[in-house]
Steps between C-alpha positions, in 0.01 A plus 500: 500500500524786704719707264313408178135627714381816359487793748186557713505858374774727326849463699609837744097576513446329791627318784396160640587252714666173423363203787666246338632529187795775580730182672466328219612797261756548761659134538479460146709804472754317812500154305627667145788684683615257778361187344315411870130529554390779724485278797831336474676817415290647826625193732859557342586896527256580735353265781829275560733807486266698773399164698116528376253247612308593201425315175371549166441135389508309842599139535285271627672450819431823656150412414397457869641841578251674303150660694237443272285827374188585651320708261315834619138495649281741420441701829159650428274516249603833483812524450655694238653350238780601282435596159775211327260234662179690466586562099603102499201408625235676317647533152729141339595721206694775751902465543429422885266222357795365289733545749285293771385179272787523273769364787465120433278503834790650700316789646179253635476448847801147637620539131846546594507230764617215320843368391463549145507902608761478720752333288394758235660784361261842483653740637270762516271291718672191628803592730487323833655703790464623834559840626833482656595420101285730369722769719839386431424468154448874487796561750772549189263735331430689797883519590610652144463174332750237712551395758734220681714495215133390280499784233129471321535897362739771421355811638443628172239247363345501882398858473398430102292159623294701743393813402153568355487347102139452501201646678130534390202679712266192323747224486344284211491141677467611882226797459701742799790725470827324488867580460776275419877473467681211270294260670459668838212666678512833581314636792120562425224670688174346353330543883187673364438224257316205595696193605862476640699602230763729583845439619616790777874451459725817473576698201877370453361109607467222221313168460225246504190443664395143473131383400335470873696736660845431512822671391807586489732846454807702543540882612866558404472860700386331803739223457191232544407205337136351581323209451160359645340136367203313637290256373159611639402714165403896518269685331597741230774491247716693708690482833167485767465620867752208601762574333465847485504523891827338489651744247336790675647389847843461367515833302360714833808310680708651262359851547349507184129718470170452298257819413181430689278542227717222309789441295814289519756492773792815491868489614550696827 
């Protein structure tokens, strides 16, 4: 379905965000070559090898484990909101529109708290962790691509996997500047746009923020892998105050600077 869809506008003109349908592209891509779907292939070379609490199709017996979402509150009436949910919102024909009601319900508040998601395979929007996964997971790539005898990379495809392929000043779906590698975020200032959607990682660094708040990187430079979960929801669609207080407290540790008048974190 997805490859017979006819583009949203003409292809290299623009740049915009997959939510959901980019892990299916991608584990449709793993199933043809390996013959496993994404999330057994993921359990197989990657979370066994590194010792990953961390699943992508869960089974029911770590059910229990699992802290159920609790969606984000709106602060005040005045808070700003960002311009992906203020475009969903106010106009059903927009791509943020589509993107929001077209998820099979996923995206509505306690939609993912049931068994039937858990034991599901999306892997752009159903991987159950926490963060002590979501940093060892990143480990390898933040090490040159192994470590502990795991090899995930050579160091040639690690430095072509997360470099800059695609970056827009309007992304098309999200309505803020974004920049991505093969299926990374980049780091992204978007602090004098309404809502909390940047994610102040350094330039080398490479990711994903999670819807709420969380996420999950490596800085190869710095030799650091990251990763922050909760289940208490953020607001933005970037990494909020939380868990950008972590990340800044670990890079000033590190001796690492930020210009005062913004911008992303520098190597001493």
């Amino acid at each position: 379905m997805l490859a017979a869809q006819e583009p949203l506008w003409p292809p290299g003109t623009q740049h915009g965000y997959h939510a959901l349908t980019y892990g299916h592209v991608v584990g449709e891509l793993v199933r043809r070559i390996s013959g496993r779907s994404l999330g057994t292939f993921f359990r197989d070379e990657v979370a066994r090898p590194l010792g990953l609490d961390f699943w992508i199709g869960m089974p029911a017996e770590h059910d229990a484990r699992v802290a159920p979402i609790m969606p984000v509150q709106p602060r005040a009436a005045q808070d700003e909101v960002s311009e992906f949910f203020a475009r969903a919102m106010s106009d059903p024909t927009s791509i943020p529109a589509l993107v929001a009601l077209n998820s099979g319900g996923l995206l509505f508040p306690g939609a993912v708290d049931r068994r039937e998601v858990y034991g599901a395979e999306i892997p752009a929007a159903n991987g159950i962790a926490n963060a002590r996964a979501l940093a060892a997971m990143y480990r390898p790539l933040a090490l040159g691509g192994s470590v502990d005898g795991v090899d995930l990379l050579d160091e040639e495809t690690l430095v072509e996997a997360t470099r800059v392929a695609s970056a827009s000043s309007v992304d098309a779906t999200l309505g803020i500047p974004t920049r991505f590698a093969l299926g990374f975020m980049k780091a992204m200032d978007n602090r004098s746009l309404p809502g909390n959607d940047s994610v102040l990682i350094a330039e080398e660094a490479f990711g994903h923020a999670g819807y709420g708040g969380s996420v999950g990187f490596a800085d190869p430079p710095a030799r650091m892998s990251f990763g922050y979960s909760m289940n208490r929801q953020g607001q933005g669609l970037g990494i909020n105050e939380r868990g950008h207080a972590l990340i800044d407290a670990v890079y000033r540790t590190l001796g690492y600077t930020r210009p005062e008048r913004g911008g992303i974190w520098r190597r001493p």
